[in-house]
mmCIF file of the C-alpha atoms, coordinates in Angstrom:
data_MODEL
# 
_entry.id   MODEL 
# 
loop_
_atom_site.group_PDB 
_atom_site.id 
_atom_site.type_symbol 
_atom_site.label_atom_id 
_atom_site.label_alt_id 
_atom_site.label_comp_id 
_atom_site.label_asym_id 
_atom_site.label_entity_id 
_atom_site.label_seq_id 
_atom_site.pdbx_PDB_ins_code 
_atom_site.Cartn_x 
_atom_site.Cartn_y 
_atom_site.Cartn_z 
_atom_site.occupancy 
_atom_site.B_iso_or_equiv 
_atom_site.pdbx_formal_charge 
_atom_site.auth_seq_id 
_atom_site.auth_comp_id 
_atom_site.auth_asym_id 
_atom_site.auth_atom_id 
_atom_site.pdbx_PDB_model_num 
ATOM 1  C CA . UNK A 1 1  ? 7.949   -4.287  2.246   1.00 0.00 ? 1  UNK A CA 1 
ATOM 2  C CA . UNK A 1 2  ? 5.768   -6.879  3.068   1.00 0.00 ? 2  UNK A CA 1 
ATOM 3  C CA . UNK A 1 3  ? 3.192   -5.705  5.430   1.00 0.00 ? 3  UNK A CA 1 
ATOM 4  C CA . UNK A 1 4  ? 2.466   -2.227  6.634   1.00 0.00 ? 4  UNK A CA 1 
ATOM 5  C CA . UNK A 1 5  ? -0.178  -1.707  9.086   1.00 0.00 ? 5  UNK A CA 1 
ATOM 6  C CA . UNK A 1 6  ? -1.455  0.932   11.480  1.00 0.00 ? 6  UNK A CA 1 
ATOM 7  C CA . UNK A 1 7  ? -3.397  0.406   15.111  1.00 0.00 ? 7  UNK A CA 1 
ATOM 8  C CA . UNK A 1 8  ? -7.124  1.526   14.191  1.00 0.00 ? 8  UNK A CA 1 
ATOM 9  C CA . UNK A 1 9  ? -6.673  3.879   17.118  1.00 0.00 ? 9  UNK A CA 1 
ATOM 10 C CA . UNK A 1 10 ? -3.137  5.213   15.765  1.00 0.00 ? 10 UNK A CA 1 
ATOM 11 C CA . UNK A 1 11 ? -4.271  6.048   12.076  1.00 0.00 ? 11 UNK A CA 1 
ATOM 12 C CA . UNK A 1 12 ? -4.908  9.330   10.716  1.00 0.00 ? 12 UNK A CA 1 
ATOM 13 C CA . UNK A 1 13 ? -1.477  10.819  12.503  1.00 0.00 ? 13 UNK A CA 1 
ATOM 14 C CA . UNK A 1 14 ? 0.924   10.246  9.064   1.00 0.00 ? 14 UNK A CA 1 
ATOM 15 C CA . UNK A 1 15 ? 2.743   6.922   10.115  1.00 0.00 ? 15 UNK A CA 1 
ATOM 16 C CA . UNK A 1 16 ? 1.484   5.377   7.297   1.00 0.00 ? 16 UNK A CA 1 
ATOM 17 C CA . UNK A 1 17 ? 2.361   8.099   4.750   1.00 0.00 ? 17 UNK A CA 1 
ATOM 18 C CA . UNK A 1 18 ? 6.605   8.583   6.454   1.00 0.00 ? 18 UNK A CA 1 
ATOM 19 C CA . UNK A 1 19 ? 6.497   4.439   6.050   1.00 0.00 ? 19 UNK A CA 1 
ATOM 20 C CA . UNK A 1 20 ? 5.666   4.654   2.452   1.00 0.00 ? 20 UNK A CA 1 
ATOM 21 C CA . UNK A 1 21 ? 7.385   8.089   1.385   1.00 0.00 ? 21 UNK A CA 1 
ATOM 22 C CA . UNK A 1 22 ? 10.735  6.026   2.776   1.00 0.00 ? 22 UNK A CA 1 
ATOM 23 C CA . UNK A 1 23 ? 9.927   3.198   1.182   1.00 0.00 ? 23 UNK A CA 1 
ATOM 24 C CA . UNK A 1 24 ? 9.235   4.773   -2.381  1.00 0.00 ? 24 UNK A CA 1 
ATOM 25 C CA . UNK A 1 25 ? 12.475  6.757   -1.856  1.00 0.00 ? 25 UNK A CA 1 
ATOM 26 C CA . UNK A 1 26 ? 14.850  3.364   -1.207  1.00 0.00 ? 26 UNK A CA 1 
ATOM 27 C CA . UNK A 1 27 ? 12.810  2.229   -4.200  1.00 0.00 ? 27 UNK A CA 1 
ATOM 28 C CA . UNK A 1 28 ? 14.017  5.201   -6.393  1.00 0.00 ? 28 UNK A CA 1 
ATOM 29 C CA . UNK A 1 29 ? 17.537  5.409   -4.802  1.00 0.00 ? 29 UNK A CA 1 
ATOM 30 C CA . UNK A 1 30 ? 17.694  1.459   -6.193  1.00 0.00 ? 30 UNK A CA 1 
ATOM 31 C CA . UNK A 1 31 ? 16.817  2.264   -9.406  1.00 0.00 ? 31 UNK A CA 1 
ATOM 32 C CA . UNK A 1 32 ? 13.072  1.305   -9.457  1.00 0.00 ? 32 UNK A CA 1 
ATOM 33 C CA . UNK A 1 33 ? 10.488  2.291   -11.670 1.00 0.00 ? 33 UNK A CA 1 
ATOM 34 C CA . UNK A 1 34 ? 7.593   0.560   -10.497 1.00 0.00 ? 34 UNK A CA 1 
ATOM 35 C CA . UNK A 1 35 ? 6.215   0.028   -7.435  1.00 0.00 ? 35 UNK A CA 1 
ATOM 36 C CA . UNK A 1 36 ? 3.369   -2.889  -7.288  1.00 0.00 ? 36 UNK A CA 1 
ATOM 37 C CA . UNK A 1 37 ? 1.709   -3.508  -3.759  1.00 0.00 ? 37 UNK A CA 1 
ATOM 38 C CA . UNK A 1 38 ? -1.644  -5.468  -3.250  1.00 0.00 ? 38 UNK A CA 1 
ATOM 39 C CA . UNK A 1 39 ? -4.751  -5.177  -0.325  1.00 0.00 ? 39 UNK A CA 1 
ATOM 40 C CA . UNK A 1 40 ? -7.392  -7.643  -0.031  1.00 0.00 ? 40 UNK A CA 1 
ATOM 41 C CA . UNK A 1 41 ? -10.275 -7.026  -1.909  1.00 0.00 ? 41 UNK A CA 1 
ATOM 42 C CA . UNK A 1 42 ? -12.287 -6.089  1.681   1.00 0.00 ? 42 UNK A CA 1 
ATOM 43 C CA . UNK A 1 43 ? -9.690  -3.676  3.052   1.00 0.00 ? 43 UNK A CA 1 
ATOM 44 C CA . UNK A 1 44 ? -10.945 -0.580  1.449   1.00 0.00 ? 44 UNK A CA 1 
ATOM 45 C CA . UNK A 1 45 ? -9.842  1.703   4.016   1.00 0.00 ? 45 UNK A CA 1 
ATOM 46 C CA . UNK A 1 46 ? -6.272  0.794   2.831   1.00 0.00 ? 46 UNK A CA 1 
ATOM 47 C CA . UNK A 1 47 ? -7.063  0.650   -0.723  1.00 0.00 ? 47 UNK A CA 1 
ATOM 48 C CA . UNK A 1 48 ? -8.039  4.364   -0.305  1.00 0.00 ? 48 UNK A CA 1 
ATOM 49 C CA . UNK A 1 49 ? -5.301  5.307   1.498   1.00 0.00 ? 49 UNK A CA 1 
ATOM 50 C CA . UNK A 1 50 ? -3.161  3.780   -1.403  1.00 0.00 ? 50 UNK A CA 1 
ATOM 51 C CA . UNK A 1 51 ? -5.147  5.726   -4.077  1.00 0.00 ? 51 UNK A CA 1 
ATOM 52 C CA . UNK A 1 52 ? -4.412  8.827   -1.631  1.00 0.00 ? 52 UNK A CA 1 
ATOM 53 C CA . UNK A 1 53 ? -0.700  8.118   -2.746  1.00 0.00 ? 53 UNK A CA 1 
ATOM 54 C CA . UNK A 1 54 ? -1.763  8.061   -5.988  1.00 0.00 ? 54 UNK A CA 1 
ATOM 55 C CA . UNK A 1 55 ? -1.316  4.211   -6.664  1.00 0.00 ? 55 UNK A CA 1 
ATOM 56 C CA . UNK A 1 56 ? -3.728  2.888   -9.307  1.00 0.00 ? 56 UNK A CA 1 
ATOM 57 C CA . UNK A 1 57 ? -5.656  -0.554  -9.420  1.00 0.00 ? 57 UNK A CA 1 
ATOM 58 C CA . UNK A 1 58 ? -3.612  -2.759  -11.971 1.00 0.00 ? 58 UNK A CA 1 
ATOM 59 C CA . UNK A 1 59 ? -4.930  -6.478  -11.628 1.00 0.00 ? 59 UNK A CA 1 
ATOM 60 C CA . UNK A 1 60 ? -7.681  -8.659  -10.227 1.00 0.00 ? 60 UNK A CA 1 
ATOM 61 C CA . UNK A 1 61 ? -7.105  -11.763 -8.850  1.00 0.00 ? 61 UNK A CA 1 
ATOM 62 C CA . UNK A 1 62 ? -9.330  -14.509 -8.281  1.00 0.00 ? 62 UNK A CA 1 
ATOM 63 C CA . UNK A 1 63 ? -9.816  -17.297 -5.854  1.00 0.00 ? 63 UNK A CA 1 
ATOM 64 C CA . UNK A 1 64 ? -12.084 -20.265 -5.378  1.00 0.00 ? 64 UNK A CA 1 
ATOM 65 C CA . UNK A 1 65 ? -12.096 -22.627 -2.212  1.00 0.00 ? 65 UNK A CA 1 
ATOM 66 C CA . UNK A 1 66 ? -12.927 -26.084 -2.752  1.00 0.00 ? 66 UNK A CA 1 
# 
């Protein structure tokens, strides 16, 4: 998965939640076990919603404009 995303106005209704629980379960059904998936570091709305799913922060990254 590369993006997932919900309208501001659509969230809160378990879209988000079905998207991931099928993704996770093609995940497991291939064999996986690890699942890795990265927010910027201002979207805490959907870094709480991953921590609601019980993902954990694993890395920092860093990044300088010239």
């Amino acid at each position: 998965m590369h993006h997932l995303g919900t309208r501001a106005d659509r969230r809160k209704r378990g879209v988000g939640r079905t998207l991931m629980a099928a993704a996770e379960q093609h995940a497991a059904h291939r064999g996986l076990d690890v699942l890795r998936l990265s927010t910027g570091s201002f979207n805490a709305d959907a870094q709480a919603f991953f921590a609601s799913l019980g993902y954990e922060p694993y890395s920092i990254r860093f990044i300088r404009r010239p």
